[in-house]
C-alpha positions in Angstrom: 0.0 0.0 0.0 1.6 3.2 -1.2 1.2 6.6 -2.2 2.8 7.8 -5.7 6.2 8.9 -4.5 5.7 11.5 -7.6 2.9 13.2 -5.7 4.0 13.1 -2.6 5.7 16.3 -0.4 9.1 16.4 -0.3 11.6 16.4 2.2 10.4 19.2 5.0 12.1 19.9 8.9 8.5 22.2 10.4 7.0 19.8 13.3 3.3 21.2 12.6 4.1 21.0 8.7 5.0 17.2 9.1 2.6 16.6 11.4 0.2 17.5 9.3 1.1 15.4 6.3 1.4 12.5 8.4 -2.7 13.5 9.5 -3.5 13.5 5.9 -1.8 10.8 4.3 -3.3 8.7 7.3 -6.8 9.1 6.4 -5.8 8.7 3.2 -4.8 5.5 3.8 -8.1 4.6 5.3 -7.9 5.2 8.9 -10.4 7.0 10.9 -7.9 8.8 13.4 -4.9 10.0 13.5 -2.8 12.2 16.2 0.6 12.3 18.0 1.9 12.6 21.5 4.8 13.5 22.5 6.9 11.1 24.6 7.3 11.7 28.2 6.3 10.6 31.7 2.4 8.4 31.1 0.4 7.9 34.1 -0.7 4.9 32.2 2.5 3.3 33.1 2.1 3.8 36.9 -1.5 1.7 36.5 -0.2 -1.0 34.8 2.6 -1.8 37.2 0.0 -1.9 39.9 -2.3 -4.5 37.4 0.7 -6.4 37.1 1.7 -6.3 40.8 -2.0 -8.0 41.1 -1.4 -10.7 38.8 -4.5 -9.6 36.7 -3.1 -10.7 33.3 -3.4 -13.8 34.3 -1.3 -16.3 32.2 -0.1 -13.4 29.7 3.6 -13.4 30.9 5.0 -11.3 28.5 2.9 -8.5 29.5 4.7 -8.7 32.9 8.5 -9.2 30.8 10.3 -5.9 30.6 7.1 -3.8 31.9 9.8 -1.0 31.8 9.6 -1.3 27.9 6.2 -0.4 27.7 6.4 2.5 30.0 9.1 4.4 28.2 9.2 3.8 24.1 12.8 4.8 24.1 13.8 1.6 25.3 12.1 0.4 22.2 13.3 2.9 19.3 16.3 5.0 20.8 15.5 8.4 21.1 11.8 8.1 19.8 10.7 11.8 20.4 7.0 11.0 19.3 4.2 8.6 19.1 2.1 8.6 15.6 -1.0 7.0 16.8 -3.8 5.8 14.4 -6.9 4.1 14.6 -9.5 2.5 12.4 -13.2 1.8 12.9 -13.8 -1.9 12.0 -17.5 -1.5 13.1 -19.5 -4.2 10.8 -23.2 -2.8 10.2 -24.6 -6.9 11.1 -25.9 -8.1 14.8 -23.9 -11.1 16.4 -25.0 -14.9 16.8 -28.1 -15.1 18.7 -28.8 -18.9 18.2 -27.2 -21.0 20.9 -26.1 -23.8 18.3 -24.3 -20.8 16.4 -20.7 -19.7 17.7 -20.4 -15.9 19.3 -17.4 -15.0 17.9 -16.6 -11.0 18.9 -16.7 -8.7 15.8 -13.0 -7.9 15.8 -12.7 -11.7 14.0 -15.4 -11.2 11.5 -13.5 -10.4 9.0 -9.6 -10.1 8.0 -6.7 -10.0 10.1 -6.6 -6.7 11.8 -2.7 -7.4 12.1 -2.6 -7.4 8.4 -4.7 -4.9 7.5 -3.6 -2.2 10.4 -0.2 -3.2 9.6 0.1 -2.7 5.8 -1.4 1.0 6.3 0.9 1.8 9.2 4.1 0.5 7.3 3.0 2.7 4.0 2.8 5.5 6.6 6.0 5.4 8.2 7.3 5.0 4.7 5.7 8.3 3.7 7.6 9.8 7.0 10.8 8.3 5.6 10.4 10.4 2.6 9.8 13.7 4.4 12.2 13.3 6.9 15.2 11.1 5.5 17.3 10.7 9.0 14.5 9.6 11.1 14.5 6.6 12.4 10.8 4.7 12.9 9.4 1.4 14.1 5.6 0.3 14.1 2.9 -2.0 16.0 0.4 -3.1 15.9 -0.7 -4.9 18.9 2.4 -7.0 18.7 5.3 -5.0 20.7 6.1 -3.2 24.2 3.8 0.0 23.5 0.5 1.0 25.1 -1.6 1.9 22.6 -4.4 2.3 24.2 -2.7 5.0 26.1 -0.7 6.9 24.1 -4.1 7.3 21.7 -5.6 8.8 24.5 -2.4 10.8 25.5 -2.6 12.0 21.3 -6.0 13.2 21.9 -7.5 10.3 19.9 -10.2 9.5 22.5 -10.3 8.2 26.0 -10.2 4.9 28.0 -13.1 3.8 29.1 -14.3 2.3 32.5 -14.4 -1.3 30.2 -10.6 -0.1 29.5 -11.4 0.2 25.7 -10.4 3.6 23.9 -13.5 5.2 23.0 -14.4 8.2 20.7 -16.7 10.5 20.6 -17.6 10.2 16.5 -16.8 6.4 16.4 -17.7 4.8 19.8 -15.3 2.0 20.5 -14.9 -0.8 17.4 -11.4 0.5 17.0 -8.1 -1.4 15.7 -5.2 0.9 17.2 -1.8 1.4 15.5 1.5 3.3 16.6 4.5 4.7 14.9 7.5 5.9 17.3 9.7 8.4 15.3 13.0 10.1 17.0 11.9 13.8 15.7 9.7 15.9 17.6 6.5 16.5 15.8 3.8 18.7 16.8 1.6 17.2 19.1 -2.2 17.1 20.0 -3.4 17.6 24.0 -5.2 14.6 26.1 -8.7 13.8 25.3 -10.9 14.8 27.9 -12.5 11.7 30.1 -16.2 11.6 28.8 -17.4 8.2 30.7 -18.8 10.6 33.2 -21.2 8.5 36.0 -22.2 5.8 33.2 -21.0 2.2 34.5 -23.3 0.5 32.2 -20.2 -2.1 31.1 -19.3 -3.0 34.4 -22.9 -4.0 35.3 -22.9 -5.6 31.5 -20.1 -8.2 32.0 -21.3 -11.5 32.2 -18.3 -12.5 34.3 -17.8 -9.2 36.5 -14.3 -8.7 35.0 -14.4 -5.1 34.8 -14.2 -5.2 39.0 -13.9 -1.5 39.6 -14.3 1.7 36.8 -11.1 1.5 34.5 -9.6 -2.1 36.6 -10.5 -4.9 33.9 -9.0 -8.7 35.9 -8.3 -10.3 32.3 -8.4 -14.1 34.5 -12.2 -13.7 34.7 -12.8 -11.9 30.9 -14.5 -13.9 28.4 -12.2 -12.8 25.9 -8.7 -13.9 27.7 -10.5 -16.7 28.5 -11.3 -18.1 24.9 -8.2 -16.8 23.5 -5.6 -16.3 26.0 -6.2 -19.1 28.0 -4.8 -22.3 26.8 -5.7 -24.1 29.8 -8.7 -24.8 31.7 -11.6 -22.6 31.9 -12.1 -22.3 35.3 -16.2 -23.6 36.0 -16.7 -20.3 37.8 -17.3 -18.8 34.5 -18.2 -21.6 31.8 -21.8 -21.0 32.5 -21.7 -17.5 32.1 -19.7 -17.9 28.6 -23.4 -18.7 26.8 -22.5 -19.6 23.5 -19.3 -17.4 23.1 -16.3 -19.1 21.8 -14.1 -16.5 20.6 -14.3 -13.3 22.5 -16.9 -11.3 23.8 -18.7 -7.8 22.7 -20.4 -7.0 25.5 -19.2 -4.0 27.4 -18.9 -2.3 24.0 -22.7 -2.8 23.2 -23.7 -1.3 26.2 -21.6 1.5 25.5 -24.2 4.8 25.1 -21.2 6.4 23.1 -21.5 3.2 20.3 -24.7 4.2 19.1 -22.2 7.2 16.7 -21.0 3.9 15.3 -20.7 3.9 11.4 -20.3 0.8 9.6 -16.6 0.9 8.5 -14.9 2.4 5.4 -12.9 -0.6 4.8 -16.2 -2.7 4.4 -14.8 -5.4 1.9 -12.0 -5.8 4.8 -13.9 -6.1 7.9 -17.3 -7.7 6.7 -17.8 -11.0 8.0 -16.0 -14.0 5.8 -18.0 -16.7 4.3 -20.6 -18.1 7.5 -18.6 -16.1 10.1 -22.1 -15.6 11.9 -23.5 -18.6 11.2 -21.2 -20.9 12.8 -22.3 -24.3 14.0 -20.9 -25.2 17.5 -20.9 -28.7 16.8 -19.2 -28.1 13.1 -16.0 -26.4 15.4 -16.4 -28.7 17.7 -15.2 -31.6 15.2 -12.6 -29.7 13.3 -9.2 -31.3 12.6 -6.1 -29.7 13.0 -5.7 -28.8 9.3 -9.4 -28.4 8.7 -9.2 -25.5 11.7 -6.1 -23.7 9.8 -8.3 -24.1 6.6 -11.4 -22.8 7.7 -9.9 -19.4 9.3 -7.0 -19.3 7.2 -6.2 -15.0 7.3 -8.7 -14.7 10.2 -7.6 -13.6 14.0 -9.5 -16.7 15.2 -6.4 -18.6 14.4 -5.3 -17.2 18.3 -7.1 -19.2 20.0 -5.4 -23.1 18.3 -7.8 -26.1 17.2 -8.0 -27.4 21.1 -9.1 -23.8 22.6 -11.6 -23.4 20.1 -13.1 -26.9 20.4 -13.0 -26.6 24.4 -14.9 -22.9 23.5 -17.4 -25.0 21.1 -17.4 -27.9 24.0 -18.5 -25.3 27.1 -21.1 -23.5 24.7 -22.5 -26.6 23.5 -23.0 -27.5 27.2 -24.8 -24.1 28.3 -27.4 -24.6 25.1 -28.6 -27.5 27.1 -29.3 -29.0 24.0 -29.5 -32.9 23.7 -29.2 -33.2 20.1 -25.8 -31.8 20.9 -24.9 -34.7 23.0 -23.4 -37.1 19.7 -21.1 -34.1 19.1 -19.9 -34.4 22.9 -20.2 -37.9 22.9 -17.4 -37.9 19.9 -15.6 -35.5 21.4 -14.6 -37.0 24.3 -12.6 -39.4 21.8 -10.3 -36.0 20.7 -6.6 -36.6 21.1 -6.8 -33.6 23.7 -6.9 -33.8 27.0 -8.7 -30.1 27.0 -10.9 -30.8 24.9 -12.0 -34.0 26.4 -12.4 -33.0 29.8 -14.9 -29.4 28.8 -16.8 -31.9 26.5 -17.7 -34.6 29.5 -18.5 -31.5 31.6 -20.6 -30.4 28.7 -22.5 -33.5 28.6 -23.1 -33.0 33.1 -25.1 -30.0 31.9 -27.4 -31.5 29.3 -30.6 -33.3 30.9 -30.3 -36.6 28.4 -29.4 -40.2 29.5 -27.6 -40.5 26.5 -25.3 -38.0 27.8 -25.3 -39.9 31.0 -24.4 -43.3 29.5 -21.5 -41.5 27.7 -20.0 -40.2 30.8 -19.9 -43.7 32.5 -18.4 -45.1 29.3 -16.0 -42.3 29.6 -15.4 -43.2 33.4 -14.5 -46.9 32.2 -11.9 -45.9 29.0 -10.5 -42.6 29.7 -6.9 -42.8 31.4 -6.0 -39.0 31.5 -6.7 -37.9 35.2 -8.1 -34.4 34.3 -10.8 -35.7 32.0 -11.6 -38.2 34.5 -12.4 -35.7 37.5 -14.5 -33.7 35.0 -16.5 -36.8 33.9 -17.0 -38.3 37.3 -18.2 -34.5 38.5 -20.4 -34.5 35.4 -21.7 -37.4 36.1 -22.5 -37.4 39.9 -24.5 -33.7 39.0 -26.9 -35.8 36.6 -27.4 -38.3 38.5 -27.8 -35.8 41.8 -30.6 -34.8 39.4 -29.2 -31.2 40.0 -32.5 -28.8 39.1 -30.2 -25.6 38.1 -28.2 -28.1 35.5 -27.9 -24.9 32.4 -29.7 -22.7 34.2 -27.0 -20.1 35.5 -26.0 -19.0 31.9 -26.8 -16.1 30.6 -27.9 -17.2 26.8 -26.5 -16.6 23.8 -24.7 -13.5 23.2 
């Protein structure tokens, strides 16, 4: 993605004149927003050592490696003088999965790789500063590196973090993919955007999990979304019931948001529009997916995060909360899968589905199975059907 080089300025030194081109040529390139900050102290930095210090990202190490990095961007790119922050609106104009057979996936994954498609346009930008400035020196991410995005965007003026932790604007809402640029010349930069949340807490009482456990404080262990993406273990039973039929993220805080009803569908429609049968998911079609029919199937997509066995446990849990016993020869089958994980959320799936099929496959499962895990869940599954538990699915909240 470029710009004709024949076109474009040339070489200039003025901070506001740069910054200005960099403005431009960003919406040019298809995002939404686009601002700088300069770098200095962030009081972002202090908060996340204390959400560190309370072990809230959960089994995300390598936000907790080098938290010093993230802090101070000139440990990243020596002397970085600036941020270039940009964001684009990937808002799709379609409702989620409402069907509890069909997969929740968030909106984020509807369509192509953010990565790829943020990336691309910030790389054709920070060539375009290349061009205007020859001796600076640049570096990008997109989600990938030591930089708090979310931050410095609100730092640039771009919008403000929200009590759900999301960066919200006032002419887009919240469905944003972020981007930054560090450059080691000092460009003209924008003031802090104003906090605008006021006394609304409307995605804190809108969790299904109450992750968001004070305004601004989001415990990823107990969010949906680290928990069907970041999470390559167990999901704790605490929150398997809430999960409905979400298996890959969760949308909720941001649909609560009063400022998403400014939400336009996005510019970069063909892009972010949802691939192939992206809503219309079957659980138990995921549920069954080989290993090569998983990379197939979501080949280019961000769903590829969460691996084959994460998405099948996902599939497993929500399969379980639909209380559905046609779903039971999909669990039954499962519990055959050559992983542990996925074996052991599909016999607890079964414990939650009022069928004596899915009883008679849990005391098969009792009598074969040899990995431990799998056999606590089963014989747990099992002694709640036969307990004839009344609240079996019941504590769910639905599908999303």
């Amino acid at each position: 993605m470029e710009i004709d080089e024949e076109t474009a300025p040339g070489a200039a030194t003025d901070p506001q004149e740069i910054t200005d081109r960099v403005v431009e040529t960003a919406l040019e390139l298809g995002f939404d927003h686009c601002a700088v900050a300069a770098i200095g102290d962030l009081p972002a930095a202090v908060r996340l050592e204390e959400w560190l210090s309370r072990g809230m990202h959960g089994s995300m190490h390598w936000m907790a490696r080098n938290p010093e990095r993230r802090a101070d961007p000139r440990r990243v790119l020596e002397h970085a003088r600036s941020v270039i922050m940009v964001a684009l609106n990937y808002y799709p104009d379609y409702s989620g999965a409402k069907r509890p057979d069909l997969a929740g996936i968030s909106r984020y994954a509807w369509g192509r790789e953010y990565h790829t498609a943020v990336g691309e346009r910030l790389e054709a930008l920070g060539q375009r500063v290349g061009h205007w400035l020859p001796n600076c020196n640049s570096r990008w991410y997109v989600d990938t590196g030591p930089v708090l995005e979310k931050a410095w965007a609100e730092h640039a003026g771009i919008g403000w973090i929200g009590k759900h932790t999301n960066l919200i604007t006032q002419d887009r809402g919240s469905w944003l993919f972020l981007g930054a640029l560090l450059v080691d010349f000092p460009l003209a930069a924008a003031s802090p955007h104003l906090d605008r949340c006021g006394t609304c807490e409307r995605c804190i009482g809108a969790c299904p999990t109450g992750a968001i456990v004070a305004p601004y404080v989001l415990d990823a262990r107990r969010c949906i979304s680290y928990l069907t993406i970041e999470n390559r273990g167990p999901i704790p039973e605490e929150f398997r019931r809430s999960m409905g039929n979400r298996v890959f993220g969760c949308d909720d805080c941001q649909d609560v948001c009063p400022w998403n009803r400014f939400a336009l569908p996005s510019r970069l429609a063909a892009e972010f529009s949802p691939r192939g049968d992206m809503q219309a998911v079957r659980l138990e079609d995921l549920l069954g997916l080989s290993d090569e029919e998983f990379k197939q199937r979501f080949r280019g997509s961000p769903v590829l995060r969460a691996k084959r066995s994460g998405l099948a446990r996902n599939a497993a849990v929500a399969l379980g909360n639909s209380g559905d016993p046609t779903a039971v020869p999909a669990l039954r089958r499962a519990l055959g899968d050559d992983e542990p994980l996925v074996r052991s959320h599909a016999a607890w799936a079964l414990g939650e589905i009022d069928s004596e099929e899915a009883t008679l496959a849990l005391e098969i499962c009792l009598e074969t199975e040899l990995h431990e895990e799998v056999l606590t869940e089963a014989s747990r599954a099992l002694r709640r059907r036969r307990d004839g538990r009344s609240d079996i699915g019941s504590d769910g909240d639905g599908a999303c």
